[in-house]
Each structure stands twice: as structure tokens, then as C-alpha cells.
C-alpha positions in Angstrom: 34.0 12.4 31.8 30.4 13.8 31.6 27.0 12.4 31.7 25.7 12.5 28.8 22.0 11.4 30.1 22.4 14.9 32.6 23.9 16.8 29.7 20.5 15.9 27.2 18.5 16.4 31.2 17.3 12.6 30.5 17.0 9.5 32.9 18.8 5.9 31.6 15.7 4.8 30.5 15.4 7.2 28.0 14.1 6.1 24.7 15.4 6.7 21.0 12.4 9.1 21.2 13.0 11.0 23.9 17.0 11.6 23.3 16.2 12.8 20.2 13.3 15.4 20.9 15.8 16.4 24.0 18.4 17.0 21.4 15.8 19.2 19.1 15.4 21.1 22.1 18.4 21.9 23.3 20.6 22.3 20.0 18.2 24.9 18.9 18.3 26.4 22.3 22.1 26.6 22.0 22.9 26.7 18.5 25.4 29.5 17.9 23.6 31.3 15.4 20.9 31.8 17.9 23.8 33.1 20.4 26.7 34.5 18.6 29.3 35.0 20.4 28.5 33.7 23.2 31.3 31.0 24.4 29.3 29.3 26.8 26.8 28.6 24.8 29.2 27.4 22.0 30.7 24.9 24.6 26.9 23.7 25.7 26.5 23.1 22.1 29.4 21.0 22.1 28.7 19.2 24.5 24.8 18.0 23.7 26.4 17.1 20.2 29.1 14.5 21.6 26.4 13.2 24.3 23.9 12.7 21.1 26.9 11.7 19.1 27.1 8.6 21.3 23.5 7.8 22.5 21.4 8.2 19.5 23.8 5.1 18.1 22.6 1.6 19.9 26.3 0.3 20.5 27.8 2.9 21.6 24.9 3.7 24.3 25.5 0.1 25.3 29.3 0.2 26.1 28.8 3.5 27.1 26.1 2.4 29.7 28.1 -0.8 30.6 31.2 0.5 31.2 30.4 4.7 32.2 33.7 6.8 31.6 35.9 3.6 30.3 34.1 2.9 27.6 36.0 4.5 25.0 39.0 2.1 26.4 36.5 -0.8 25.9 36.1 0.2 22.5 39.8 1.2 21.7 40.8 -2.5 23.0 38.3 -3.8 20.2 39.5 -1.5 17.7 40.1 1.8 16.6 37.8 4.2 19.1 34.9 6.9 18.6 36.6 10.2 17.4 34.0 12.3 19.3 35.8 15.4 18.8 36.2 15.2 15.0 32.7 14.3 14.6 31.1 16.6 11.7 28.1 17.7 13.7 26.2 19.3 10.3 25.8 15.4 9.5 23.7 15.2 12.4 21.8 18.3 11.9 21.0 17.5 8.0 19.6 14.2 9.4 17.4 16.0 12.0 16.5 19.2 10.5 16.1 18.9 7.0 19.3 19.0 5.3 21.5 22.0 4.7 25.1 21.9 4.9 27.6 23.2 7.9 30.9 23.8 9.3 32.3 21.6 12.1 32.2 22.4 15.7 34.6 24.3 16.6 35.2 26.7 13.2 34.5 30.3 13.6 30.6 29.8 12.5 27.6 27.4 11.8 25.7 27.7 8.4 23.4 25.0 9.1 19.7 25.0 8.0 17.6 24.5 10.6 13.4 24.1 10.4 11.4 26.0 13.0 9.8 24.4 15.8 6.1 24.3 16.1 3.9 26.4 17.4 1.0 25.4 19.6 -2.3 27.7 20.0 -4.9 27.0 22.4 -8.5 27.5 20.8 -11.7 27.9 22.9 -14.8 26.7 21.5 -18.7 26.6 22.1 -20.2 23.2 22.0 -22.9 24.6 19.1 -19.3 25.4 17.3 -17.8 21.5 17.9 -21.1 21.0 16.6 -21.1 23.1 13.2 -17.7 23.5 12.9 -16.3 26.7 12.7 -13.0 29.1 12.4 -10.7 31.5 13.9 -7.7 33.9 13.0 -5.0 33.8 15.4 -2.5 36.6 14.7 1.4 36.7 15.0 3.9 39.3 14.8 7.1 38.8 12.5 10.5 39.6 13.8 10.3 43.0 12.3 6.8 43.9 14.2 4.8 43.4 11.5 1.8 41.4 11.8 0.8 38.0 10.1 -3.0 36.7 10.5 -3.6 33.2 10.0 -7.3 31.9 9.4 -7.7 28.2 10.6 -10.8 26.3 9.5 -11.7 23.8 12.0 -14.1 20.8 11.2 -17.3 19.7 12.4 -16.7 17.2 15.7 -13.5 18.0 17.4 -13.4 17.6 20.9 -10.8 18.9 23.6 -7.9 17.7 23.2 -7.9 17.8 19.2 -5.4 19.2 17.5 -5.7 21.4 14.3 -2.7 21.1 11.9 -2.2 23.7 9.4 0.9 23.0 7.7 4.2 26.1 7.4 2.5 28.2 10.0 4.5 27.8 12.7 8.2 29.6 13.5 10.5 30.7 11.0 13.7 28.2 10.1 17.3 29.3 9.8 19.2 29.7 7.2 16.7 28.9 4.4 15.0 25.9 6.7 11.3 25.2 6.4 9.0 27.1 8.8 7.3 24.7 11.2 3.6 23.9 11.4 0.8 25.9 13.4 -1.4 23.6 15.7 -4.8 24.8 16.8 -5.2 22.8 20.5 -9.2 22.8 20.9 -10.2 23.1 23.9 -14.3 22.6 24.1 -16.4 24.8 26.9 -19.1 22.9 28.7 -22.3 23.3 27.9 -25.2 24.7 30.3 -27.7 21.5 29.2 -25.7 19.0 27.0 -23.3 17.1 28.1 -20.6 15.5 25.5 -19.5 12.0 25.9 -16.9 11.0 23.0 -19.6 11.7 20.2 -22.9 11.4 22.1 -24.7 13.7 23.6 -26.6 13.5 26.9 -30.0 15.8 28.2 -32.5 15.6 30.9 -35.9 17.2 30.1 -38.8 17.1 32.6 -42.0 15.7 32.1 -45.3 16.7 33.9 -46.9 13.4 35.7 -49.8 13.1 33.7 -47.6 12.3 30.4 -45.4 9.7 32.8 -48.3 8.1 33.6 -51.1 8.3 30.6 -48.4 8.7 27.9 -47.5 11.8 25.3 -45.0 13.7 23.8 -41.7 15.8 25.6 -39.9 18.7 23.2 -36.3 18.0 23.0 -33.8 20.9 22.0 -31.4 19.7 19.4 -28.1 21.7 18.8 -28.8 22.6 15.1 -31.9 24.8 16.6 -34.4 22.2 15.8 -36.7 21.3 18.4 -37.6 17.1 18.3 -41.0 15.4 19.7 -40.1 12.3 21.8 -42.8 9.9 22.1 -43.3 9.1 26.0 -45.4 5.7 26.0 -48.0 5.1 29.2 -46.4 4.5 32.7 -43.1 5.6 31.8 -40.6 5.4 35.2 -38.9 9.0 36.5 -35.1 8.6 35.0 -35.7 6.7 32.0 -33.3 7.2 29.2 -34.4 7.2 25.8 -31.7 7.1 22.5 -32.4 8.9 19.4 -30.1 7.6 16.7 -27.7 10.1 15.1 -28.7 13.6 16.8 -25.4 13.3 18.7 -22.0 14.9 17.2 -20.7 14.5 13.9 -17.0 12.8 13.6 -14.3 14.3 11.6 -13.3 11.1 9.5 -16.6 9.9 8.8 -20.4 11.0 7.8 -22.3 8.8 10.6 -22.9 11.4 13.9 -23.4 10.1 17.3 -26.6 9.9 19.5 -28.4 12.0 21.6 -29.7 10.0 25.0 -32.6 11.6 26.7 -33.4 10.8 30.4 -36.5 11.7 31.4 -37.3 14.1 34.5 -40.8 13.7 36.3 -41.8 17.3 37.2 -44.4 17.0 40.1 -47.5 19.2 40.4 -47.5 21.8 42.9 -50.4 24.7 44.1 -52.7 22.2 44.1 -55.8 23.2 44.2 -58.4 21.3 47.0 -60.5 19.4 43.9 -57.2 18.3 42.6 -55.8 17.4 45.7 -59.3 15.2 46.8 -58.6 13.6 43.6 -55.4 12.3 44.5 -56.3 11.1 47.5 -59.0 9.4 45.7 -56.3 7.4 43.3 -53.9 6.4 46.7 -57.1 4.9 48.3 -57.7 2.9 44.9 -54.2 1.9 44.5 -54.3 0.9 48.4 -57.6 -1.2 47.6 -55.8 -2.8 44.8 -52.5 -3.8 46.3 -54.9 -5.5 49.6 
């Protein structure tokens, strides 16, 4: 009796999930039309349909996990047993691939439709094109060596991780089966002066110590190219974060965009000359009167 959790390559805990995506996997990996006439694949097709056969249904995974290799005894004692053998397989496959009709295990062929699988594309963008939004052409050969280009539009805001569907793009089915979908996996480079936090934005810019101190105005670069005057008030503290409302990223499901925080750099003086530099020994002997 074989395991069917080793035949699928799953532990006991699988879930309904995971024994079916294991079964995607490997039917299409051993599916005789992909290998004709090869016997051992045949057999290894066989045998992940009987091991789905029995633990993609609840109660037979139960007796089968209760009582191991006895379990179609159990059930035979109860009542007439699983006919695992007889089992029309193309039932299976019209329930997980898309319909289609099929010959049973075991015939001389298979003429079940099968959808392709899903192809994943990594994509590498700019923040300014997260930012704007942007596309690219990702190009494929068919199975004769021609070549198929795909242009993929992808919105304004995605971050790493985000995944771009575009729908029939992906492998070619068998048999008449759908193709599968095309998914554009965005993977966002860092940038040399923002950094992206969900859909804020942070920035440091440096301020001279005079505008700390008596008050003014820093430039901030913004990623559409404009350049925006933040208002530094008097005595302002080295590292202070400012937050301007929506100049952060925009979000794919909505209009609002995030915020841009600003934290404040003091940039010190340096070459000073010997009048600047009496001068600033003048103000650390006034602040030293004043804190006596």
C-alpha cells in the first residue's frame, strides 16, 4: 500500500489547498499527453490520481489516516468499498481544469482538456515609475520559435511584491484548454534620496544654521520634478520631521496619495572666517551669561 501524502510529496497536515495545488502540479507534470509513451510516467500518473482520488474527499482521508493500509477493509466492513481502480479520472480533471472530456486510466490515450499554468515575470522598476506608473513588453517564443510580445500596463503605486495580472497570457492549454494568465511580479529598486514606506515617502534635506535658528524656507524635491518650499519656523531642532499631506505615493484602488515626511538636517558652517568665528564666540559668552 502506498502513501499517498509521499506520492502528492505532502506532510499529514496538508490542507484541501495544498493537496490540490500538489495535484495541479504533478498531473500536469505526468500527464501522458505530455509524455507519450512513456510507461513510467503513465504509472506515476496513476498513482497521484488514486492518492487524490482518496484525499481530496474528507471521509475517505479520515479512515484512510485512521486506519493507514486497512482502511479500505474498514470501509468494506461498512459497506461496499472505494473502487480506486475504476475511478474515471477525466471526472477529476473536468472539475480541476476546466472541463473537457477523457478516457479512463489505463485506455491506450488521454483526450483531456487541460488549461495552462501560469506564468510569472519578474519586472524591475524605478521608484519615479511606481510613482507615474508605467509599462513594459515582455516577449515569449511560441512552440514553433515564433515570437509573441505582450505589452503590460502597470498602474500608478505598486510596490514590490505586487502582482500585475493580465488575463490569457500565460502558457498554452491542451487539447483546446484555456491559456493561463501572465503575472507581472514588481519588484521596486531603491531610491538614492527617498525612501518608500507602504505609501509614504521619507527625505532628509539639510538646512544651513542660520534658517534653524532665525527661521526660513528649505527646497524639497518632489518626484513629479516639482521642487516644494517648506516653511522652517525660528529655533527649529536638528532632526525634526515635518509632514506634507499627500506628496507621498498614489494607491492603486483609490485617488487619495500618501505623504511625504521631511526630517530636517542642520548643515554646520565651515571655513570660518576670523570675524565670523569672534562672532560666535561672542553668542557662547551671551548664552553662558544667560544660563548663570
Amino acid at each position: 500500500m502506498k502513501d499517498y501524502y509521499q506520492v502528492l510529496g505532502l506532510n499529514r497536515s496538508a490542507s484541501e489547498q495544498e493537496i490540490k495545488q500538489a495535484y495541479r502540479k504533478l498531473a500536469r507534470t505526468y500527464h501522458p499527453d505530455i509524455n507519450p509513451g512513456d510507461k513510467q510516467a503513465e504509472t506515476r500518473f496513476k498513482e497521484i490520481n488514486e492518492a487524490y482520488e482518496v484525499l481530496s474527499d474528507a471521509e475517505k482521508r479520515e479512515k484512510y489516516d485512521r486506519f493507514g493500509s486497512d482502511w479500505r477493509r474498514y470501509e468494506q466492513a461498512g459497506g461496499p468499498g472505494p473502487d480506486v481502480s475504476g475511478t474515471d479520472f477525466a471526472d477529476i480533471f473536468e472539475t480541476l481544469f476546466g472541463g473537457g472530456t477523457g478516457r479512463r486510466a489505463g485506455n491506450s490515450g488521454f483526450n483531456v482538456r487541460m488549461n495552462g499554468h501560469d506564468i510569472d515575470q519578474e519586472v524591475e522598476l524605478t521608484l519615479e515609475e511606481a510613482f507615474s506608473g508605467t509599462q513594459r513588453s515582455v516577449q515569449f517564443s511560441h512552440a514553433n520559435g515564433t515570437p509573441r510580445t505582450v505589452t503590460v500596463k502597470i498602474p500608478a503605486g505598486v510596490d514590490t511584491g505586487n502582482r500585475v495580472r493580465v488575463p490569457g497570457e500565460g502558457a498554452p492549454g491542451l487539447n483546446g484548454g484555456n491559456r493561463g494568465d501572465l503575472y507581472m511580479v514588481v519588484k521596486v529598486q531603491p531610491h538614492p534620496r527617498y525612501e518608500r514606506r507602504g505609501d509614504d515617502l521619507h527625505i532628509t534635506v539639510k538646512a544651513d544654521l542660520y534658517t534653524l535658528i532665525l527661521g526660513g524656507q528649505v527646497a524639497v524635491p518632489t518626484l513629479t520634478g516639482k521642487t516644494l518650499n517648506l516653511t522652517i519656523p525660528e529655533q527649529t531642532q536638528n532632526g525634526r520631521v515635518f509632514r506634507l499631506g499627500g506628496q507621498g505615493m498614489p494607491t492603486m484602488r483609490s485617488e487619495r496619495r500618501g505623504n511625504l515626511y521631511v526630517t530636517v538636517s542642520a548643515e554646520l558652517p565651515t571655513n570660518l572666517t576670523a570675524s565670523e568665528r569672534e562672532l560666535f564666540v561672542q553668542l557662547r559668552q551671551l548664552r553662558e551669561v544667560a544660563a548663570s
